[in-house]
Biopython code that builds the backbone (N, CA, C, O; Angstrom):
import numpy as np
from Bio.PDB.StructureBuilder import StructureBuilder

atoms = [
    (1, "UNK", "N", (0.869, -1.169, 0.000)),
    (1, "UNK", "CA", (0.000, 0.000, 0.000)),
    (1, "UNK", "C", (0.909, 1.222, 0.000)),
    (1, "UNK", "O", (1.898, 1.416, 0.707)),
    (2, "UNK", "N", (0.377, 2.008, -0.934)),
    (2, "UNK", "CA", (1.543, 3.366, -1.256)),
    (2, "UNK", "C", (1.019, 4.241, -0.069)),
    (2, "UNK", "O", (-0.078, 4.125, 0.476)),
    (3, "UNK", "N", (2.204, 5.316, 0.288)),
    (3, "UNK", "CA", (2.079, 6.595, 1.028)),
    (3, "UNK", "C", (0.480, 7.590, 1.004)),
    (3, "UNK", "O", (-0.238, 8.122, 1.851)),
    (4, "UNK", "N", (0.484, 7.444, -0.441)),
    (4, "UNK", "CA", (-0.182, 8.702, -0.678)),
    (4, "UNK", "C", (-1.444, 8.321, -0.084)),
    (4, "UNK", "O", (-2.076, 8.922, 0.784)),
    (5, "UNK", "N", (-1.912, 6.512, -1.065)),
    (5, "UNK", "CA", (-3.306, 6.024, -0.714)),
    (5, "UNK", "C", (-3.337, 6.139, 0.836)),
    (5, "UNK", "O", (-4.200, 6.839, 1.366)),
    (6, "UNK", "N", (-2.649, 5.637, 1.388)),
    (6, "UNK", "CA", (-2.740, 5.550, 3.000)),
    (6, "UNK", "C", (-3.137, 7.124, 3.457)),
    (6, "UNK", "O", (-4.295, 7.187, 3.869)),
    (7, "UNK", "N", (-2.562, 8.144, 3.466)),
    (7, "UNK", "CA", (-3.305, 9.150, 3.853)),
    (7, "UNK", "C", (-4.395, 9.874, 3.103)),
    (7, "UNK", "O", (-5.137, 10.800, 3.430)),
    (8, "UNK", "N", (-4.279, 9.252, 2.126)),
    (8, "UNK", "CA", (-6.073, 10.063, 1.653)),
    (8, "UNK", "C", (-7.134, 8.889, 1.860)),
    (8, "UNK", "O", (-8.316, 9.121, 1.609)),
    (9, "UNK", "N", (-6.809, 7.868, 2.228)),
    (9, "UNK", "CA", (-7.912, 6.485, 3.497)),
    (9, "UNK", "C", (-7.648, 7.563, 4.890)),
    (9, "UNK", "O", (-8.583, 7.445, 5.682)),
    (10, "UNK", "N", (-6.820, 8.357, 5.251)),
    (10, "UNK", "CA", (-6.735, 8.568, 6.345)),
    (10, "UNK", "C", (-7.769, 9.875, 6.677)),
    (10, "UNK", "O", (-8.281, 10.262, 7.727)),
    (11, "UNK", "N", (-7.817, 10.269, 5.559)),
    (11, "UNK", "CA", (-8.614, 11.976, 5.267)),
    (11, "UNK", "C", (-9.457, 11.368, 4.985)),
    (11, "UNK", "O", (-10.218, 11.775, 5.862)),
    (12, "UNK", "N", (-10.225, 10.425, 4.266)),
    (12, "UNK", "CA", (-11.631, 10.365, 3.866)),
    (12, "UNK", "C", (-11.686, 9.632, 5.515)),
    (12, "UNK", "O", (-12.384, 10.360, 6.221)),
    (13, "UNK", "N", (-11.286, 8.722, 6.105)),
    (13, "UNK", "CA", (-11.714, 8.410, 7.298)),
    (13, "UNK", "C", (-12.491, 10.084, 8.719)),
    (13, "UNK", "O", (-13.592, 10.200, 9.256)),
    (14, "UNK", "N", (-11.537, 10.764, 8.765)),
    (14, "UNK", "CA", (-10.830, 11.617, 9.249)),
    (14, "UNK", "C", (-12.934, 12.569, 8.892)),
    (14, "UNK", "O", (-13.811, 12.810, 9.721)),
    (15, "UNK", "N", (-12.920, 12.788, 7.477)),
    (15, "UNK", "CA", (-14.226, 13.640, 6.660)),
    (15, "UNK", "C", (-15.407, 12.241, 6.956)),
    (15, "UNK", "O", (-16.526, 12.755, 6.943)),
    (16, "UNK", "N", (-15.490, 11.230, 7.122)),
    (16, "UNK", "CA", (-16.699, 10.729, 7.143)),
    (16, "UNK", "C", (-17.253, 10.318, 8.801)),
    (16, "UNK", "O", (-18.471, 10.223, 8.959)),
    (17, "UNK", "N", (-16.198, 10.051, 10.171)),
    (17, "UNK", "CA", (-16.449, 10.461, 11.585)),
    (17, "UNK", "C", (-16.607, 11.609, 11.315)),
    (17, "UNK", "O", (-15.691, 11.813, 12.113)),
    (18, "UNK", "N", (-16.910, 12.750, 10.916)),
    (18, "UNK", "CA", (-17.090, 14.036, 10.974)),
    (18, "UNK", "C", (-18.188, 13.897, 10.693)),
    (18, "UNK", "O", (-18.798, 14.185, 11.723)),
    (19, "UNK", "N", (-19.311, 13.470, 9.487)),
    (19, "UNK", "CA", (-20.287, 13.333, 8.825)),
    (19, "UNK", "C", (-21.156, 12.047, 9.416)),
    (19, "UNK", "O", (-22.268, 11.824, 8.939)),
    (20, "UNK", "N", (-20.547, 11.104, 10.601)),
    (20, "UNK", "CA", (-21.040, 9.785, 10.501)),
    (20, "UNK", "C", (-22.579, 9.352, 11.007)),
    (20, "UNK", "O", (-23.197, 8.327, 10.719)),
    (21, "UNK", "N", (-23.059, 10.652, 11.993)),
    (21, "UNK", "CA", (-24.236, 10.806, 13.068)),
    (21, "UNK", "C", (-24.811, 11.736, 12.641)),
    (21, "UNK", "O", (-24.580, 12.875, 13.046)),
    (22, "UNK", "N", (-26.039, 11.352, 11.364)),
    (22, "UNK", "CA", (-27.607, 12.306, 10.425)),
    (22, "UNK", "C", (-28.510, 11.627, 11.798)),
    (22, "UNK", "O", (-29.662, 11.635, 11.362)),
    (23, "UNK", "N", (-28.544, 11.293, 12.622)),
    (23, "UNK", "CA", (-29.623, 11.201, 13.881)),
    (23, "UNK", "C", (-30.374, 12.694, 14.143)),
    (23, "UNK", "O", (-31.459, 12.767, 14.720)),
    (24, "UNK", "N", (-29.640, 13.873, 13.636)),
    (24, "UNK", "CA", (-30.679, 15.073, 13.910)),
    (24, "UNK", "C", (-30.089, 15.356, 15.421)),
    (24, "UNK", "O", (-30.428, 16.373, 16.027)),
    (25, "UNK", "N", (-29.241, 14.452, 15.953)),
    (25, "UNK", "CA", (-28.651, 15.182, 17.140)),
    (25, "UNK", "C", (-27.976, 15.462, 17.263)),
    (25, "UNK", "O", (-27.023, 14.733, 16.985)),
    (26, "UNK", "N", (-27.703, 16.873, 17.835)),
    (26, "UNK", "CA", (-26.694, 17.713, 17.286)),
    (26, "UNK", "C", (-26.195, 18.954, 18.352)),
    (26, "UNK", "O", (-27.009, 19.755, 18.811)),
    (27, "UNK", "N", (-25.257, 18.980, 18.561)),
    (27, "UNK", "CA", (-24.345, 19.695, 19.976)),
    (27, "UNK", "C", (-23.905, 21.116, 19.391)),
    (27, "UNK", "O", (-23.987, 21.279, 18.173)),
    (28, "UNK", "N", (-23.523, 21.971, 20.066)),
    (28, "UNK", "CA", (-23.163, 23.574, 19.551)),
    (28, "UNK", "C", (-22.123, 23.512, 19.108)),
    (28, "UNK", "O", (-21.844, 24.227, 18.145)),
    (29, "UNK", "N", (-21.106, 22.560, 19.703)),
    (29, "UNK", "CA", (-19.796, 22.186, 18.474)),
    (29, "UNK", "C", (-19.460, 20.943, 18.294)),
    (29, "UNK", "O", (-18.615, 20.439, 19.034)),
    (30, "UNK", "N", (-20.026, 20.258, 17.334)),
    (30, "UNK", "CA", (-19.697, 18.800, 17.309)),
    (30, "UNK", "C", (-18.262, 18.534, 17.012)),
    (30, "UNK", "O", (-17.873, 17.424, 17.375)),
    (31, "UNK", "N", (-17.476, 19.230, 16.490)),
    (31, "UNK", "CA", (-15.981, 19.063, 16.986)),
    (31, "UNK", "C", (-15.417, 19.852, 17.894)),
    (31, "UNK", "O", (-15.612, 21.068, 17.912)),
    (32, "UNK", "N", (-14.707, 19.262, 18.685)),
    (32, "UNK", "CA", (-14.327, 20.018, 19.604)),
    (32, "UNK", "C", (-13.001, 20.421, 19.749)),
    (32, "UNK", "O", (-12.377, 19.417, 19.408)),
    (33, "UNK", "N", (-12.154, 21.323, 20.063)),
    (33, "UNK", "CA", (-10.730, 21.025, 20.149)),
    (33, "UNK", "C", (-10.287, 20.204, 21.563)),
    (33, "UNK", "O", (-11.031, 19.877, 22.487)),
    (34, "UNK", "N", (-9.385, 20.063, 21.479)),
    (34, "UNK", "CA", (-8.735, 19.220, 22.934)),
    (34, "UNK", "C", (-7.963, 20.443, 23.709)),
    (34, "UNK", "O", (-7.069, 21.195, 23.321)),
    (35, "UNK", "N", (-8.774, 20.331, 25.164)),
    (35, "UNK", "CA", (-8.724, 21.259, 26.032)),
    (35, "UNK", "C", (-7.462, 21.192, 27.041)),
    (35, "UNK", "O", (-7.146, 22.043, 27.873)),
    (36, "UNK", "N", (-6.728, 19.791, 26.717)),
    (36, "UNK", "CA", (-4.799, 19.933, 26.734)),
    (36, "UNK", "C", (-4.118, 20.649, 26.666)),
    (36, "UNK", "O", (-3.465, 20.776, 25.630)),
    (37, "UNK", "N", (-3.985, 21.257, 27.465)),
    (37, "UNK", "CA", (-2.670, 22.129, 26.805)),
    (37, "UNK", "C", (-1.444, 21.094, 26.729)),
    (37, "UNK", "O", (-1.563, 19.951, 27.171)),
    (38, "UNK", "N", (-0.165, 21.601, 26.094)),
    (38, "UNK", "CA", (1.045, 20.735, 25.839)),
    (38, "UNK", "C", (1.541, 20.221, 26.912)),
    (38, "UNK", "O", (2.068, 19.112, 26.822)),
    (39, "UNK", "N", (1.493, 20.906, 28.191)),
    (39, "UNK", "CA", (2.202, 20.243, 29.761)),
    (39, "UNK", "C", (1.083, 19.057, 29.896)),
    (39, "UNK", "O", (1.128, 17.828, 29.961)),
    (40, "UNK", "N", (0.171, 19.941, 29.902)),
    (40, "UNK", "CA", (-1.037, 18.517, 30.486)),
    (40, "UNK", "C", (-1.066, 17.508, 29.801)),
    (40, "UNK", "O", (-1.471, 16.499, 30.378)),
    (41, "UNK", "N", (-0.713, 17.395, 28.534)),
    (41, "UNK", "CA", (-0.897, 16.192, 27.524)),
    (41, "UNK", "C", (0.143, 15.331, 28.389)),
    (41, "UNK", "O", (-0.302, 14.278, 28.846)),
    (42, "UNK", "N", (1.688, 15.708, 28.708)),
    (42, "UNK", "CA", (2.279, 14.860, 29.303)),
    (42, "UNK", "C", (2.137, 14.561, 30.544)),
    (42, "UNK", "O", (1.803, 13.389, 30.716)),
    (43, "UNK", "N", (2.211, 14.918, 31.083)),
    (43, "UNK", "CA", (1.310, 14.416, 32.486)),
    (43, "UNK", "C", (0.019, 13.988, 32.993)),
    (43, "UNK", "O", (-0.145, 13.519, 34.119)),
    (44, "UNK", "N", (-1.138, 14.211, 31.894)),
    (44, "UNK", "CA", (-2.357, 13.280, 31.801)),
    (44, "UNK", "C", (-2.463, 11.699, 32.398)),
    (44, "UNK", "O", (-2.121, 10.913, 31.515)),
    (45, "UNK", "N", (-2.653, 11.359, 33.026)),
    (45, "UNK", "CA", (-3.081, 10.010, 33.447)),
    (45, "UNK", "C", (-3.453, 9.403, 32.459)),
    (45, "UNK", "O", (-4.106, 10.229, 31.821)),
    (46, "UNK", "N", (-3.446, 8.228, 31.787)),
    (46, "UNK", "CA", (-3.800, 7.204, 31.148)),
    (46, "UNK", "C", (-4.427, 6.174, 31.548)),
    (46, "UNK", "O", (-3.789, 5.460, 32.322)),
    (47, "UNK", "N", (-5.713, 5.770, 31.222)),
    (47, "UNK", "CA", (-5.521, 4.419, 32.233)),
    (47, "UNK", "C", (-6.410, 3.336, 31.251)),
    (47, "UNK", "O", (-7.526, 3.747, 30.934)),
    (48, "UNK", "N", (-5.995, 1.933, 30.723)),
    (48, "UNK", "CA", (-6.904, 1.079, 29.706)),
    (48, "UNK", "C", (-8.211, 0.755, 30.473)),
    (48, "UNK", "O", (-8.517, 0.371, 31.602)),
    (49, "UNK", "N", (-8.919, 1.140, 29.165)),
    (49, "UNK", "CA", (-10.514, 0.919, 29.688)),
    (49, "UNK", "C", (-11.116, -0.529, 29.028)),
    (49, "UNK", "O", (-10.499, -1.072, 28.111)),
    (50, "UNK", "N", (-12.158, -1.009, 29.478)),
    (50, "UNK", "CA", (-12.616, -2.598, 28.857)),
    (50, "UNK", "C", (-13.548, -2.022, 28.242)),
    (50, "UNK", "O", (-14.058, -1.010, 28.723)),
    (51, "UNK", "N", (-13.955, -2.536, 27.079)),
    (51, "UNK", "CA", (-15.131, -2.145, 25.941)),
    (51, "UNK", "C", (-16.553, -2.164, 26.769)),
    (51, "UNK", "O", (-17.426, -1.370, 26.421)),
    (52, "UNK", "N", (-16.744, -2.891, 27.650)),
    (52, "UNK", "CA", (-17.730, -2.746, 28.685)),
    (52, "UNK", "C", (-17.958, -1.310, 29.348)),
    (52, "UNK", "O", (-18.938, -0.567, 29.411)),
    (53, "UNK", "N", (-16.914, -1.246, 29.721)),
    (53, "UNK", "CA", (-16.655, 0.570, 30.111)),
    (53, "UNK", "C", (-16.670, 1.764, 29.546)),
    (53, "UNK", "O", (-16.828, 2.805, 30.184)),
    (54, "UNK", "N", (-16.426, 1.663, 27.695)),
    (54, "UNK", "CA", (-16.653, 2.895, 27.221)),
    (54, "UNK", "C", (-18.147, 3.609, 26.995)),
    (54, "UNK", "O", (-19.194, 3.061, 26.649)),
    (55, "UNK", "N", (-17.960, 4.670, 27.230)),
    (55, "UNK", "CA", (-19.023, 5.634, 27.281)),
    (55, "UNK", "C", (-20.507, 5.183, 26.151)),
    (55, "UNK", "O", (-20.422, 5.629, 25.007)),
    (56, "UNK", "N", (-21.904, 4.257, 26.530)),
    (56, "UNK", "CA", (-22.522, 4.495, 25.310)),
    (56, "UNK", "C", (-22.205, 5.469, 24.036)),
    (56, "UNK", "O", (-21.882, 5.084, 22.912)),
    (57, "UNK", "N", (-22.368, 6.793, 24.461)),
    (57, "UNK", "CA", (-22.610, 7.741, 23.488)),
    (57, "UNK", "C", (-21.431, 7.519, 22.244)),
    (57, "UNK", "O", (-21.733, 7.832, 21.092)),
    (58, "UNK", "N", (-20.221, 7.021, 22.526)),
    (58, "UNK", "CA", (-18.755, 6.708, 22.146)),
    (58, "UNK", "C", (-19.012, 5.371, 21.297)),
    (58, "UNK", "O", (-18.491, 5.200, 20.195)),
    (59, "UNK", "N", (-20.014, 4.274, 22.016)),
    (59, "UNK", "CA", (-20.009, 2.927, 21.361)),
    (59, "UNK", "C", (-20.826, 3.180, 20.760)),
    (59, "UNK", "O", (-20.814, 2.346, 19.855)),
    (60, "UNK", "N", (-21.951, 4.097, 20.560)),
    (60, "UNK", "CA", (-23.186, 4.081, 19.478)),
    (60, "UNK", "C", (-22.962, 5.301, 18.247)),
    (60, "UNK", "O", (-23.754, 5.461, 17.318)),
    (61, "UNK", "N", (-21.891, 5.995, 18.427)),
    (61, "UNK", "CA", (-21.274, 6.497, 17.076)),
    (61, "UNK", "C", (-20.824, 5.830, 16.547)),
    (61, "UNK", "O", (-21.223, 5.552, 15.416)),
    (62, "UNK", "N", (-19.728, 5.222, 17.126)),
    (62, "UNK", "CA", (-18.860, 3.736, 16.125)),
    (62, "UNK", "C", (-19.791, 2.724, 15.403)),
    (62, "UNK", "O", (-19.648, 2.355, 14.237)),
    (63, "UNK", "N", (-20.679, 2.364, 16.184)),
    (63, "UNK", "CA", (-21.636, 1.613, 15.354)),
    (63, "UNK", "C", (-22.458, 1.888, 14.346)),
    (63, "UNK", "O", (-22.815, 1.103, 13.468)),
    (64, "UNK", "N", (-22.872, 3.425, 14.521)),
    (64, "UNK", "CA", (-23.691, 4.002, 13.305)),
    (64, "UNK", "C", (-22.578, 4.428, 12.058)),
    (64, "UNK", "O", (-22.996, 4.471, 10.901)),
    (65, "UNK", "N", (-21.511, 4.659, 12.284)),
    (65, "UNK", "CA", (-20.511, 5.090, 11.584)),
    (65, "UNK", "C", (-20.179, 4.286, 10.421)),
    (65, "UNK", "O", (-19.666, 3.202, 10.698)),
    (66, "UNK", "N", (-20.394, 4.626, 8.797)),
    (66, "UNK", "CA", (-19.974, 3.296, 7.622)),
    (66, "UNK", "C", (-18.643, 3.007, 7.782)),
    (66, "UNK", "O", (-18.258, 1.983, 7.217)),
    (67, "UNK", "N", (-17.526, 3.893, 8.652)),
    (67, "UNK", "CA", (-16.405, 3.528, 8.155)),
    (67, "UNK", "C", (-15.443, 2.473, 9.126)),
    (67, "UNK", "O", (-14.695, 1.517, 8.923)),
    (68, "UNK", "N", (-16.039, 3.416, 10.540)),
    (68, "UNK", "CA", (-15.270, 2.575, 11.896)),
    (68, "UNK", "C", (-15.800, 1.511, 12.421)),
    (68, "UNK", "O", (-15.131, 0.683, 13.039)),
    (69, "UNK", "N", (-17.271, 1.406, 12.197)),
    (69, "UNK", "CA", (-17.892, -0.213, 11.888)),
    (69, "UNK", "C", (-17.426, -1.125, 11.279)),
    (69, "UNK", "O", (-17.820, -2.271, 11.492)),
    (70, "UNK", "N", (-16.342, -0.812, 10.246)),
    (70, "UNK", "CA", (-15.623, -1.875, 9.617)),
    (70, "UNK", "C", (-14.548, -2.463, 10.317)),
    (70, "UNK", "O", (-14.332, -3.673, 10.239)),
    (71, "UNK", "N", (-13.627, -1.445, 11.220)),
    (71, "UNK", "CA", (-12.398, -1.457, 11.608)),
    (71, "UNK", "C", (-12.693, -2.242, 12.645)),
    (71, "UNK", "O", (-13.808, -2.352, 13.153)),
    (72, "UNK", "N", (-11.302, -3.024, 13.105)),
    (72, "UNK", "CA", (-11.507, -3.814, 14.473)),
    (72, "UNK", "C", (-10.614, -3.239, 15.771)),
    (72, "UNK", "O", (-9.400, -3.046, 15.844)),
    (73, "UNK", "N", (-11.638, -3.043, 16.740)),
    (73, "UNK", "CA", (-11.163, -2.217, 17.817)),
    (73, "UNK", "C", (-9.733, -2.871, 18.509)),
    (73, "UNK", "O", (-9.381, -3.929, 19.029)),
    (74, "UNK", "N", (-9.343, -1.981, 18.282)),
    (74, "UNK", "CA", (-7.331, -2.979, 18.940)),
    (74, "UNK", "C", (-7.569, -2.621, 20.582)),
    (74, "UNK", "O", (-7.783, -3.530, 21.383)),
    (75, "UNK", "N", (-7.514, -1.298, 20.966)),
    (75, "UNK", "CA", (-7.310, -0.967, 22.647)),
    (75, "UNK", "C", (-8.140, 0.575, 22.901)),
    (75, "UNK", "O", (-8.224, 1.461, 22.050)),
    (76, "UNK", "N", (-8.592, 0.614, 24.003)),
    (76, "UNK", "CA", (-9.078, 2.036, 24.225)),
    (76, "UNK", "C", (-8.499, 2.852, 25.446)),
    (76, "UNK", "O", (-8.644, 2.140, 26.439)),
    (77, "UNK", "N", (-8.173, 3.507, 25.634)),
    (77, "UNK", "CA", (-7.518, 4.404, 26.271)),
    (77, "UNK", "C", (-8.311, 5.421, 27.004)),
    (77, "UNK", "O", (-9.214, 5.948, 26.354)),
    (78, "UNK", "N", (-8.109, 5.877, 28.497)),
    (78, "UNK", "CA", (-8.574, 7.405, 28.824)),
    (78, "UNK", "C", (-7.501, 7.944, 29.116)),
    (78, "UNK", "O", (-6.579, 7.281, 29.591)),
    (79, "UNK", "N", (-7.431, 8.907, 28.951)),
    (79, "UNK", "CA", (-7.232, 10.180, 29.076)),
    (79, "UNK", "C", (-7.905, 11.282, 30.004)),
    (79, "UNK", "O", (-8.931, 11.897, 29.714)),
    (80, "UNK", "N", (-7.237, 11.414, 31.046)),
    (80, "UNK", "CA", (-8.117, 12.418, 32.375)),
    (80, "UNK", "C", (-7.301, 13.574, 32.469)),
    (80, "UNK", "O", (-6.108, 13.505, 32.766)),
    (81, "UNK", "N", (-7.851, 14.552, 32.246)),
    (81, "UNK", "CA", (-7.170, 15.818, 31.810)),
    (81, "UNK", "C", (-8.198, 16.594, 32.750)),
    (81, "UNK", "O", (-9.317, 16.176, 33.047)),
    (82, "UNK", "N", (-7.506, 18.053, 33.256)),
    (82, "UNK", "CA", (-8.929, 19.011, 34.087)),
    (82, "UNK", "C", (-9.616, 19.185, 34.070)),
    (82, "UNK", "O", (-10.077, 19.283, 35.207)),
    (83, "UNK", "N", (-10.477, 19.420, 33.111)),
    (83, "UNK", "CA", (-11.542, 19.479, 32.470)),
    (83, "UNK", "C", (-12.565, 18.349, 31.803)),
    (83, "UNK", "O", (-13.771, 18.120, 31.701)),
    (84, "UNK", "N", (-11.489, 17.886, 31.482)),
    (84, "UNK", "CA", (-12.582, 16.532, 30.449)),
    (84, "UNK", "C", (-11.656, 15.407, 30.505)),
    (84, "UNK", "O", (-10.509, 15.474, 30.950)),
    (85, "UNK", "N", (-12.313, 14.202, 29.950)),
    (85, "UNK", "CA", (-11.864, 13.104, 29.563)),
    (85, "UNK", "C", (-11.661, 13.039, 27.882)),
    (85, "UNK", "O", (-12.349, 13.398, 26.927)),
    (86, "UNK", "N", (-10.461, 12.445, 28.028)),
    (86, "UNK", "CA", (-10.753, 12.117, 25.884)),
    (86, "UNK", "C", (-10.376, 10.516, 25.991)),
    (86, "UNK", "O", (-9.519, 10.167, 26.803)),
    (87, "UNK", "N", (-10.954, 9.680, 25.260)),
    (87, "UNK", "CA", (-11.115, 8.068, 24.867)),
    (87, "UNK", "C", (-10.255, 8.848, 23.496)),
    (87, "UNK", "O", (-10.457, 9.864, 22.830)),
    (88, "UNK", "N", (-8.976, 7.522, 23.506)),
    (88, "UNK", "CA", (-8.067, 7.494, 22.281)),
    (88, "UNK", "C", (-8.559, 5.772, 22.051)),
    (88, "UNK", "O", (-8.134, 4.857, 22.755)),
    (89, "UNK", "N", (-9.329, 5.640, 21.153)),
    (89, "UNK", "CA", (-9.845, 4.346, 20.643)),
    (89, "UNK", "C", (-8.424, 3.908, 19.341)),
    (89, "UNK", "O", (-8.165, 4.526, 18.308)),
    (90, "UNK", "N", (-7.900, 2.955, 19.762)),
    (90, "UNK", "CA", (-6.992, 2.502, 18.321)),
    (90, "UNK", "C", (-7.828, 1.328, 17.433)),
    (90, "UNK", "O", (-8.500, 0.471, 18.007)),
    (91, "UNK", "N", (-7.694, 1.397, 15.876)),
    (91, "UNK", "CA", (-8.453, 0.502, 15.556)),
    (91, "UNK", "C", (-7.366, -0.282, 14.580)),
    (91, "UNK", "O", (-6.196, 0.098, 14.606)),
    (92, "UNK", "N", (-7.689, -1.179, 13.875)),
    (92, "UNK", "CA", (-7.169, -1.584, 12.724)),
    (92, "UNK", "C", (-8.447, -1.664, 11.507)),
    (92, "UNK", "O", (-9.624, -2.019, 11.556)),
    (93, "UNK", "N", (-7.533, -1.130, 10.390)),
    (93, "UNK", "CA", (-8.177, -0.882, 9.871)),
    (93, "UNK", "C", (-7.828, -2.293, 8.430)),
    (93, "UNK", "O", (-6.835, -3.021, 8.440)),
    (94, "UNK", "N", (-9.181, -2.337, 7.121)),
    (94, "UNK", "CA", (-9.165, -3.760, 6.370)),
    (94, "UNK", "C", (-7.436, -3.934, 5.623)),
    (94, "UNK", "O", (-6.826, -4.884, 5.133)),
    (95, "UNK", "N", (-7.166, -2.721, 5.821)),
    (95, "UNK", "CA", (-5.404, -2.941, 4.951)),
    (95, "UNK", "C", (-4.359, -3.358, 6.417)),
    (95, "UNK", "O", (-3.250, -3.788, 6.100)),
    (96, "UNK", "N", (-4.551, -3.290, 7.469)),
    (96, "UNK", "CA", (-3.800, -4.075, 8.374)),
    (96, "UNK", "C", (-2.962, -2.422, 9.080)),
    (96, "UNK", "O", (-1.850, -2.302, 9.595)),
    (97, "UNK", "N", (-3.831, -1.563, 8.872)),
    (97, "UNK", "CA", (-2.750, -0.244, 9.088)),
    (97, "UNK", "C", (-3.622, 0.202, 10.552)),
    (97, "UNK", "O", (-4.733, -0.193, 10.906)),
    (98, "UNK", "N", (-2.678, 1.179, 11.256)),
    (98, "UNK", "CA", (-3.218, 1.459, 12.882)),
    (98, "UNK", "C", (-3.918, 3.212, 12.088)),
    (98, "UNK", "O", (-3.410, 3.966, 11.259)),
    (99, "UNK", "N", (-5.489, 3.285, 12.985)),
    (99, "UNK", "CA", (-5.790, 4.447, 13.133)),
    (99, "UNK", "C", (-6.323, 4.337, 14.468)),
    (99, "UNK", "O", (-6.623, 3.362, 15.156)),
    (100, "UNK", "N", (-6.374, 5.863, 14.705)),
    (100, "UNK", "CA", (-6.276, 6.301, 15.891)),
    (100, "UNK", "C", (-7.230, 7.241, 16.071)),
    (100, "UNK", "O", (-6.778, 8.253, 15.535)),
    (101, "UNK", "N", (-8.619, 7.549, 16.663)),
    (101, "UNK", "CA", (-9.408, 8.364, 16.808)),
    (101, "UNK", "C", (-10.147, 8.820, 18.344)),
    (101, "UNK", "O", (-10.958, 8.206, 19.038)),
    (102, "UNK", "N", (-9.508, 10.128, 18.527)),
    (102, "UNK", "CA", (-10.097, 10.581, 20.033)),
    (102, "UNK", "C", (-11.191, 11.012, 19.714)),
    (102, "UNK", "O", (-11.369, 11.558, 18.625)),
    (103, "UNK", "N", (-12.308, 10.821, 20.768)),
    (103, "UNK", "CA", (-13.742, 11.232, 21.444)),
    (103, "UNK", "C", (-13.364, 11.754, 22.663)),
    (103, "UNK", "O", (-12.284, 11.528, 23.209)),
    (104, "UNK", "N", (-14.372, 12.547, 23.152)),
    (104, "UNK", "CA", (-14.955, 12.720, 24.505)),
    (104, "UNK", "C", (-16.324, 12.250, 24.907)),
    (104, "UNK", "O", (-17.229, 12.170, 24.076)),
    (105, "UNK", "N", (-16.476, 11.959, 26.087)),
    (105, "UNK", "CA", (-17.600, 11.481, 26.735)),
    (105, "UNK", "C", (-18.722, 11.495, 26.273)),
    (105, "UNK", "O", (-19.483, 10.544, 26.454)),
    (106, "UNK", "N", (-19.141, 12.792, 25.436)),
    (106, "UNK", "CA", (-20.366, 13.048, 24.485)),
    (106, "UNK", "C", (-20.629, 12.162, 23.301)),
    (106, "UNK", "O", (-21.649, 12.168, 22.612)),
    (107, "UNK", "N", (-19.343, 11.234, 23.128)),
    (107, "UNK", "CA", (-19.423, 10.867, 21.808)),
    (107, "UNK", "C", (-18.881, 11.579, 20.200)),
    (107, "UNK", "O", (-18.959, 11.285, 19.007)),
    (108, "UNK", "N", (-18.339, 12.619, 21.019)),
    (108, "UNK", "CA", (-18.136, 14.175, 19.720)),
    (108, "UNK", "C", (-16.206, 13.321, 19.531)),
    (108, "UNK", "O", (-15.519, 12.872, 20.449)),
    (109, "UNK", "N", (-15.884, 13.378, 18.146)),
    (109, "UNK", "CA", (-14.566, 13.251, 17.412)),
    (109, "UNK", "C", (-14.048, 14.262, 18.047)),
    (109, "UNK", "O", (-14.958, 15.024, 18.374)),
    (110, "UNK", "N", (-12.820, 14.715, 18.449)),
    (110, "UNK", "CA", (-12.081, 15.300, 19.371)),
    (110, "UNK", "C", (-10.886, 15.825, 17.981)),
    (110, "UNK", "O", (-10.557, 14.954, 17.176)),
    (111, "UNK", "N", (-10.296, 17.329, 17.814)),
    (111, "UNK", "CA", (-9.525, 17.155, 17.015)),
    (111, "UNK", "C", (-8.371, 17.488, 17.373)),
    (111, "UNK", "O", (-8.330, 18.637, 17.811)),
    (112, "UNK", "N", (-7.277, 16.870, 17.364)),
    (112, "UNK", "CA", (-5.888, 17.213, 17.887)),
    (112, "UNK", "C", (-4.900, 18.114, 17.453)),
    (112, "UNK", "O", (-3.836, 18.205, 18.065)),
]
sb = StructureBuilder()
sb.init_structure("model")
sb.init_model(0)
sb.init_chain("A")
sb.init_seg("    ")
for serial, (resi, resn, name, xyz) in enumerate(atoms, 1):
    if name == "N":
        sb.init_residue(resn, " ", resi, " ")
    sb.init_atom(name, np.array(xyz, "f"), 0.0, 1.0, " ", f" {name:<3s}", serial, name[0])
structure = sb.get_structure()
């Protein structure tokens, strides 16, 4: 698999979690930025979560989603930062390649 294809799978991935939830429900910013600053990113707590544990709102985007419904969930991650939590979900995707997509608790794509 060439360079280029791999990141424009990575951008159409990237444009269709953006587009993936027509449910009509809809938040004042469905993307959000990450409320990290650069110190806090490194010192953030981490801690692995069990698929039992992630947030509905988080497991019922992925499922409505055409693209990350395909992918198979590798590990999920929190992230506890002052303010908020962000879930770093890793997936694999059908070419055998790692993507990587943060949420917050709402279920909202998180952009880094």
């Amino acid at each position: 698999m060439t360079k280029p294809f791999y990141l424009l799978s990575f951008s159409l991935f990237l444009f269709l979690v953006s587009c993936g939830d027509q449910s009509g429900e809809t938040t004042e910013n469905q993307h959000q930025e990450s409320s990290f600053g650069p110190s806090e990113v490194a010192t953030a707590p981490e801690k692995a979560v069990a698929l039992d544990d992630l947030p509905q709102k988080i497991a019922a985007k992925i499922n409505k989603n055409e693209l990350l419904s395909t992918f198979t969930l590798k590990e999920i991650t929190k992230v506890q930062g002052k303010n908020q939590a962000v879930y770093d979900l890793t997936f694999i995707d059908p070419d055998n390649q790692t993507v990587i997509a943060s949420f917050d608790k709402s279920g909202n794509i998180i952009q880094q």
